[in-house]
C-alpha positions as CSV (number, residue, x, y, z in Angstrom):
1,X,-45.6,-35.5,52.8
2,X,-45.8,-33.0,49.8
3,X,-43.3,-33.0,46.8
4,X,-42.9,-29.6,45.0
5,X,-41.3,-29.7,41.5
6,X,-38.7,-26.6,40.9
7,X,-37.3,-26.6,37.4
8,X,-33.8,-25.4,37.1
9,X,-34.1,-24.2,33.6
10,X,-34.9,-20.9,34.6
11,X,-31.7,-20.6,36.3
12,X,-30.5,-18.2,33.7
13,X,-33.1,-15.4,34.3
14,X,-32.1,-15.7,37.6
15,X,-28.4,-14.9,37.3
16,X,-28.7,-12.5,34.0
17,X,-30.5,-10.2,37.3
18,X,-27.5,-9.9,39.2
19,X,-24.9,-7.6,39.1
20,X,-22.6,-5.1,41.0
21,X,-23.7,-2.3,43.6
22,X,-25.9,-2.0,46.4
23,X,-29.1,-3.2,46.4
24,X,-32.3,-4.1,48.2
25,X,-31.2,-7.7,50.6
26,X,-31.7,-10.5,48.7
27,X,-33.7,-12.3,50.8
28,X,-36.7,-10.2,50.3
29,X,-37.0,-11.9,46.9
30,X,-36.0,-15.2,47.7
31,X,-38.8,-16.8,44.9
32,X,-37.7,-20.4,44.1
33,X,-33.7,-19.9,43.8
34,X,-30.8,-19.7,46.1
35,X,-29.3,-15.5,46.6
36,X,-26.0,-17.3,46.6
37,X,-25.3,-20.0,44.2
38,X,-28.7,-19.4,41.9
39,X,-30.0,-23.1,43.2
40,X,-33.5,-24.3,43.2
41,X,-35.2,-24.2,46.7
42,X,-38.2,-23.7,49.1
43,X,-37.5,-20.9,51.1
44,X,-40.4,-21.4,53.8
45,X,-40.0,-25.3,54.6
46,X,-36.5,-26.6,53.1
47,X,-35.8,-29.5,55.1
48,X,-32.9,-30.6,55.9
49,X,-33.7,-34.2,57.3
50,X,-35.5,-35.7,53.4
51,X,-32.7,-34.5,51.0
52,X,-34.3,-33.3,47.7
53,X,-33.8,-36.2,44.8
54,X,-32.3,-34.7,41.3
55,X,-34.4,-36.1,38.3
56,X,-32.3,-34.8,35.5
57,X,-32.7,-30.7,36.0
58,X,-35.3,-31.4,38.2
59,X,-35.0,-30.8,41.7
60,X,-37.5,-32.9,44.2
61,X,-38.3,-31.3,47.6
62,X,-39.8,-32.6,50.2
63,X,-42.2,-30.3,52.1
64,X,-43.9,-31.1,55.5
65,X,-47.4,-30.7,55.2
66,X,-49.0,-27.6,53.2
67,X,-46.6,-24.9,52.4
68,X,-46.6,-21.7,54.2
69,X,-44.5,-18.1,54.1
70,X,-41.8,-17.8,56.1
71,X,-41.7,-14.6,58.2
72,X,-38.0,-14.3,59.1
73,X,-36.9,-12.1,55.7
74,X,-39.6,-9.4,56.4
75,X,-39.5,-9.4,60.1
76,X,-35.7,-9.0,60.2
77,X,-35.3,-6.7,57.6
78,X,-37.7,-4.2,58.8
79,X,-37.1,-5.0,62.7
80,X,-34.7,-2.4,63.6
81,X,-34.3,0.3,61.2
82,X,-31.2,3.0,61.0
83,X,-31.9,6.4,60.3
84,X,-29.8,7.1,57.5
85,X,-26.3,7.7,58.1
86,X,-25.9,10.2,54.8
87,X,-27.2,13.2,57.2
88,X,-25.2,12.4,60.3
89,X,-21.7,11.4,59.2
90,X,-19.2,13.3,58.2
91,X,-17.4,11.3,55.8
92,X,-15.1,12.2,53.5
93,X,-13.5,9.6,51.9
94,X,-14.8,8.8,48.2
95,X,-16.1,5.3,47.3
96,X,-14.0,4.1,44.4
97,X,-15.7,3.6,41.2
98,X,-15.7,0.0,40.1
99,X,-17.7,0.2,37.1
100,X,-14.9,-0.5,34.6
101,X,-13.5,-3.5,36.8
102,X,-17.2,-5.6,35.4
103,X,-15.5,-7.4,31.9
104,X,-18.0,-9.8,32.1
105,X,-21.3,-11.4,33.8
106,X,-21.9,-11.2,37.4
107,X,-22.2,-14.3,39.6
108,X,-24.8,-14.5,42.0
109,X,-25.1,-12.7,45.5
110,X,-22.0,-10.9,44.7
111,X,-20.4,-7.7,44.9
112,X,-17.4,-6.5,42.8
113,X,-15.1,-4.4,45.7
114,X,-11.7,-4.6,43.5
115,X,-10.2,-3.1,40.9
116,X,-9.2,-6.6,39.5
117,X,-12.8,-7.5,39.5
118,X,-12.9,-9.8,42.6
119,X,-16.4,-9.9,44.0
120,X,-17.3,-10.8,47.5
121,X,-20.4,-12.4,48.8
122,X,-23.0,-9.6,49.4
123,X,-24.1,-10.9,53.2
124,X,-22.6,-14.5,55.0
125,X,-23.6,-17.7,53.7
126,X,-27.1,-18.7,55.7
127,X,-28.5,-21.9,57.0
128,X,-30.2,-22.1,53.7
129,X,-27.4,-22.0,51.7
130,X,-25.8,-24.8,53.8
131,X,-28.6,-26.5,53.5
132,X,-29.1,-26.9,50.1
133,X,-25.4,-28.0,50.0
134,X,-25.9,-30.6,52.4
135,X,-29.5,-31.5,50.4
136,X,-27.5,-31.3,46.8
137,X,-24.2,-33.6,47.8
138,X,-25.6,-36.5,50.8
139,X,-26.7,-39.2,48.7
140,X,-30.1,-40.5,49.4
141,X,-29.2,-44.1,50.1
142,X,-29.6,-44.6,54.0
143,X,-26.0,-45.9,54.7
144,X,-24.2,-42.5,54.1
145,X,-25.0,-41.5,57.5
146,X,-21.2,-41.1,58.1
147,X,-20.9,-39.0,54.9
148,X,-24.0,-37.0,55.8
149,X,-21.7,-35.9,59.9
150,X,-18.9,-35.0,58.2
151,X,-20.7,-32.0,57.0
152,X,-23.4,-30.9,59.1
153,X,-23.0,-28.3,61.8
154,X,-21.8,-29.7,64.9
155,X,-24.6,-29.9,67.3
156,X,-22.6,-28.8,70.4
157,X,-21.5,-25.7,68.5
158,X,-24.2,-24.0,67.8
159,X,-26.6,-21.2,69.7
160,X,-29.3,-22.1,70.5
161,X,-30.9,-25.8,70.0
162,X,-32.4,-25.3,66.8
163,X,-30.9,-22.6,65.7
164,X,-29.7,-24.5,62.2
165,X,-32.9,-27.2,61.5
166,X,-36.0,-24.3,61.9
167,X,-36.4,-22.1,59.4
168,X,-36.6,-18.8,61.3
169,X,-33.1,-19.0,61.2
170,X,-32.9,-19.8,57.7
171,X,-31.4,-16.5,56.7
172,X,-29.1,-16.1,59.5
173,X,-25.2,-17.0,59.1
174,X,-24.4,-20.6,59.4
175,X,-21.8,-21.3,62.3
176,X,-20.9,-24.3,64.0
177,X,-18.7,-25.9,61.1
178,X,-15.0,-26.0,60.8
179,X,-12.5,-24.7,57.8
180,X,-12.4,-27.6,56.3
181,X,-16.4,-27.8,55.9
182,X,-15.9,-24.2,54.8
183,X,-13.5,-25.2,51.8
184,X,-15.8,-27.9,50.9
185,X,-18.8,-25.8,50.2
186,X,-16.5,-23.1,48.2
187,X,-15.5,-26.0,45.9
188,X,-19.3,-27.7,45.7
189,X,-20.4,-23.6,45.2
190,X,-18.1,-23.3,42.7
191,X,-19.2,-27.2,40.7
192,X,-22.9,-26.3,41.0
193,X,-23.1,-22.5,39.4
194,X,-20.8,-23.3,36.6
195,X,-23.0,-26.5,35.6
196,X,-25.7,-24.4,35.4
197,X,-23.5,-21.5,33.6
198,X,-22.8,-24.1,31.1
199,X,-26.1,-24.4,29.9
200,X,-26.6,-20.8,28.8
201,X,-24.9,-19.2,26.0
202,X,-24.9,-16.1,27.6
203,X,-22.1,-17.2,29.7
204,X,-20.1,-19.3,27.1
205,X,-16.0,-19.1,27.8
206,X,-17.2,-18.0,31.5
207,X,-16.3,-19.6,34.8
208,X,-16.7,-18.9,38.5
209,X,-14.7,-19.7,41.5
210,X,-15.5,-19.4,44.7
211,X,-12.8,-19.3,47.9
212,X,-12.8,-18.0,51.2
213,X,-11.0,-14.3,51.0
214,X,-7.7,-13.8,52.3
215,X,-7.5,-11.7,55.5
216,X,-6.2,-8.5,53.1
217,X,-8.7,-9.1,50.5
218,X,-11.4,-8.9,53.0
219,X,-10.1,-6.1,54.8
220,X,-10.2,-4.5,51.5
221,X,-13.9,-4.8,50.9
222,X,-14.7,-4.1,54.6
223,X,-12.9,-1.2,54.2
224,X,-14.1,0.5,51.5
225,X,-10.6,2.3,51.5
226,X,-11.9,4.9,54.0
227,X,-9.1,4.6,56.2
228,X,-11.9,4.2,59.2
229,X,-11.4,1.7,61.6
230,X,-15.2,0.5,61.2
231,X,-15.1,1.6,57.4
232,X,-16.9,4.9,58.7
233,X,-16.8,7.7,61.4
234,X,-20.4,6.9,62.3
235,X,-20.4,3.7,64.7
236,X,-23.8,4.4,66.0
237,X,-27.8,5.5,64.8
238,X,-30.7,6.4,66.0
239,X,-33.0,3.5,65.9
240,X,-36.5,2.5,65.7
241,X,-37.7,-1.1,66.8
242,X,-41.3,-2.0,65.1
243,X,-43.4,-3.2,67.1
244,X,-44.9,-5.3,65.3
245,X,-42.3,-7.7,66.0
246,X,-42.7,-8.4,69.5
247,X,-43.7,-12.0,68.8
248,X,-40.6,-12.9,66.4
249,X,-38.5,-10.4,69.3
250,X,-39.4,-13.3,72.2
251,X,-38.3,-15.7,70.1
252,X,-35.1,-14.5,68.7
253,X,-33.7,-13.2,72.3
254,X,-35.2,-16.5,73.8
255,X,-37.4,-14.9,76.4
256,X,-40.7,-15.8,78.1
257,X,-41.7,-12.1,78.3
258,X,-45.3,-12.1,77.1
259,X,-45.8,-10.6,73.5
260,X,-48.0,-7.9,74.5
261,X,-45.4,-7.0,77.4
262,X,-42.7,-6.8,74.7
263,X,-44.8,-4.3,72.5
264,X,-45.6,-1.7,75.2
265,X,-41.6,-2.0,76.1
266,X,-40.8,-1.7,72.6
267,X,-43.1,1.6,72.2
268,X,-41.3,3.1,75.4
269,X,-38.1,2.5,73.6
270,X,-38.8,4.2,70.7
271,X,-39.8,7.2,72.5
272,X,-36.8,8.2,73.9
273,X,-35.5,8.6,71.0
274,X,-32.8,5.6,70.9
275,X,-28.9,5.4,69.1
276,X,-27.5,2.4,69.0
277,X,-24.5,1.1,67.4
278,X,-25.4,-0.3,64.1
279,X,-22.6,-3.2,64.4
280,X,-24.2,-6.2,65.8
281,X,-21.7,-7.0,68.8
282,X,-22.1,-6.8,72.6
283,X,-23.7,-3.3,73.2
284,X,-26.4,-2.5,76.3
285,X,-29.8,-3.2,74.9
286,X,-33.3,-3.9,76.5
287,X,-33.9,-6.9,76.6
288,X,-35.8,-8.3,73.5
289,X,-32.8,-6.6,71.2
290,X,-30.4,-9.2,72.9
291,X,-29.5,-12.0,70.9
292,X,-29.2,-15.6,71.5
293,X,-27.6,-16.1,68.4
294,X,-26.3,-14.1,65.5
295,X,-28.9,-12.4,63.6
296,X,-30.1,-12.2,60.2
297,X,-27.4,-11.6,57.6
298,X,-29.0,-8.4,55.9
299,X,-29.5,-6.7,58.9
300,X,-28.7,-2.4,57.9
301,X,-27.1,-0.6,57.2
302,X,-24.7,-1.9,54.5
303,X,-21.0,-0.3,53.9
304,X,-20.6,1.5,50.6
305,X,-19.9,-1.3,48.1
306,X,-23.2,-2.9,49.6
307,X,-22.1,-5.7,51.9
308,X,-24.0,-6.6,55.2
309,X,-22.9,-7.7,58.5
310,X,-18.9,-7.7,57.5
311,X,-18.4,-6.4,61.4
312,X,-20.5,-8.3,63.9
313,X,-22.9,-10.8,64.1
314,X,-20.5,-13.4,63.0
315,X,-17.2,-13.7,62.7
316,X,-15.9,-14.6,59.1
317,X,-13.3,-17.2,58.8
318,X,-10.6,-16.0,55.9
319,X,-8.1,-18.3,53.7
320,X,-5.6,-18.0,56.5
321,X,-6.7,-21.0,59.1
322,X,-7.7,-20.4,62.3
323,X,-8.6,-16.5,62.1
324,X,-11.4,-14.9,61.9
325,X,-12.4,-11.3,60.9
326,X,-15.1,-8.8,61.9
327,X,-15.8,-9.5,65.3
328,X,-19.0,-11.4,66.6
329,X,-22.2,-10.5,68.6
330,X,-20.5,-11.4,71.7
331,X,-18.1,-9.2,71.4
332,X,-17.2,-5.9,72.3
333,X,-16.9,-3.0,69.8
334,X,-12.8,-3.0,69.8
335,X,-12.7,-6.7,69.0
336,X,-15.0,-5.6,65.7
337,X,-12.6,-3.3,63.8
338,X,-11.1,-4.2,60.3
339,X,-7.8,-4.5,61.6
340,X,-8.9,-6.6,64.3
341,X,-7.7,-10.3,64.5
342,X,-10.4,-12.9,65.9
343,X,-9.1,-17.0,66.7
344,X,-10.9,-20.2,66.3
345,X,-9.8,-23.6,66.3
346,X,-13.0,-25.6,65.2
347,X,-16.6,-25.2,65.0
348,X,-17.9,-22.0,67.2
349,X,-21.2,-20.8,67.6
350,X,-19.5,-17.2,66.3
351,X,-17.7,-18.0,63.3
352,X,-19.5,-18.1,59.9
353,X,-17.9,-16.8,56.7
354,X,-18.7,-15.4,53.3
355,X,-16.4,-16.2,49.7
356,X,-14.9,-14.4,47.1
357,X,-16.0,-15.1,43.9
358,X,-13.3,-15.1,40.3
359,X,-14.4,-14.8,37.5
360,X,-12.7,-17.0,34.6
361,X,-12.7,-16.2,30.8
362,X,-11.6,-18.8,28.8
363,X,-11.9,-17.3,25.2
């Protein structure tokens, strides 16, 4: 057992580099910190089982044996790639310009969509962002076992076996946990950036809140106020599939397919020349673009304010209980509109979410 040492006193580099627009995902600068709340981690190995220990602004965590990369942001980013969609839609609508709606800093992972200057979470909260939540509030004395169930995934719900404890999910939306568990995280999210905030002057007077959206507000920023059912005329691409990804392919549709098999089937794809739709739901595919589970949560394209995956892969859970927006990966393309209405009433292996974020002046 290894312990790696990440100070938290950079933290204000870190969020003085966000801001409002779309951008390159996240992921593919992970670094030390949290996309999402700004956090000190270890993207490669963060495990979930030894809790990291605070030591003042010193965050403890405990690696397994010798540090290595984790594959999953570049492999799923570069995976399956959408031709642009500039030079085959025809849309007309005009994306509203937001600029003057910024009064103040930006919090991170989040994208201003409204004129008041609510933000919304650029992709769904991961595995890794639950996980530092479950590392940062389950105390490290053994007998809070209890304390520890009440906000872990539930087991039964989830995709595949360890689909929430290995990190080649790490950056894929974290499902299997109720609205309540939801809430929770929104109000820890909330607690852990502003005591950070609080120790830069650069964000003195400011605040952030973090909430799950209501269903209009997320409608809103799905939208893009295109007046399209899917936000855009263009539901489908052409694709390309790389092929160097067989390996991490067999793994994320859970087959037994040899990896060499996988590559000559992706190369015959990709020479006829595929379209597919670009929203992750149940569509025909060959077989090593099925998925098991959802996928990773900056899968392209984005809509125009810069926001992945709001239809498909998972379904987002709003403010209103029990209903879920955006469709999932099991389901058809109707059941993903904006309009569309999806119900849960507990942990499911297709509901995630993402939050809002408010910003608070209090000069």
């Amino acid at each position: 057992m290894k312990q790696l040492l990440l100070s938290a006193s950079i933290l204000v580099g870190v969020l003085q580099l966000s801001g409002c627009g779309a951008r390159l995902p996240s992921s593919l600068r992970p670094g030390y910190y949290s996309a999402s709340t700004a956090l000190p981690l270890w993207p490669a190995n963060y495990v979930t089982e030894t809790p990291p220990k605070q030591q003042g602004n010193t965050v403890v965590v405990s690696i397994e044996g010798q540090p290595t990369p984790n594959p999953a942001p570049f492999y799923d980013y570069k995976v399956v790639k959408f031709a642009s969609g500039l030079k085959l839609c025809r849309d007309t609508f005009r994306v509203p310009d937001l600029s003057k709606a910024v009064r103040g800093p930006i919090a991170p992972g989040v994208i201003v969509f409204s004129a008041s200057g609510l933000a919304i979470d650029e992709a769904e909260i991961t595995n890794l962002d639950w996980r530092l939540f479950v590392a940062d509030v389950f105390p490290a004395d053994s007998s809070s076992a209890d304390i520890l169930a009440t906000i872990l995934p539930d087991a039964a719900a989830l995709p595949v076996k360890d689909y929430y404890t290995s990190p080649f999910y790490a950056y894929y939306p974290v499902v299997g946990i109720s609205y309540e568990q939801a809430k929770l995280f929104c109000k820890w999210r909330s607690e852990a950036v502003n005591k950070r905030i609080a120790e830069s002057k650069d964000y003195d007077g400011f605040a952030f809140e973090y909430r799950l959206p209501t269903e209009a507000e997320w409608e809103e920023a799905a939208e893009v106020r295109s007046g399209q059912p899917y936000g855009t005329t263009c539901t489908q691409l052409p694709v390309q599939v790389a092929e160097g990804a067989a390996a991490y392919l067999q793994k994320r549709a859970a087959v037994s397919t040899p990896v060499a098999q996988i590559k000559a089937d992706i190369a015959a794809y990709n020479k006829q020349h595929p379209v597919r739709s670009w929203i992750n739901h149940a569509q025909p595919e060959p077989y090593f673009l099925r998925l098991a589970s959802p996928g990773y949560v900056y899968q392209g394209p984005a809509n125009d304010f810069g926001l992945y995956q709001m239809l498909g892969n998972a379904a987002e859970m709003v403010e209103e209980q029990g209903i879920a927006k955006g469709g999932s990966y099991r389901d058809d393309l109707a059941g993903c509109t904006i309009k569309a209405r999806g119900h849960y009433s507990g942990p499911s292996a297709t509901v995630g979410f993402r939050t809002v974020c408010i910003m608070q002046h209090h000069k």
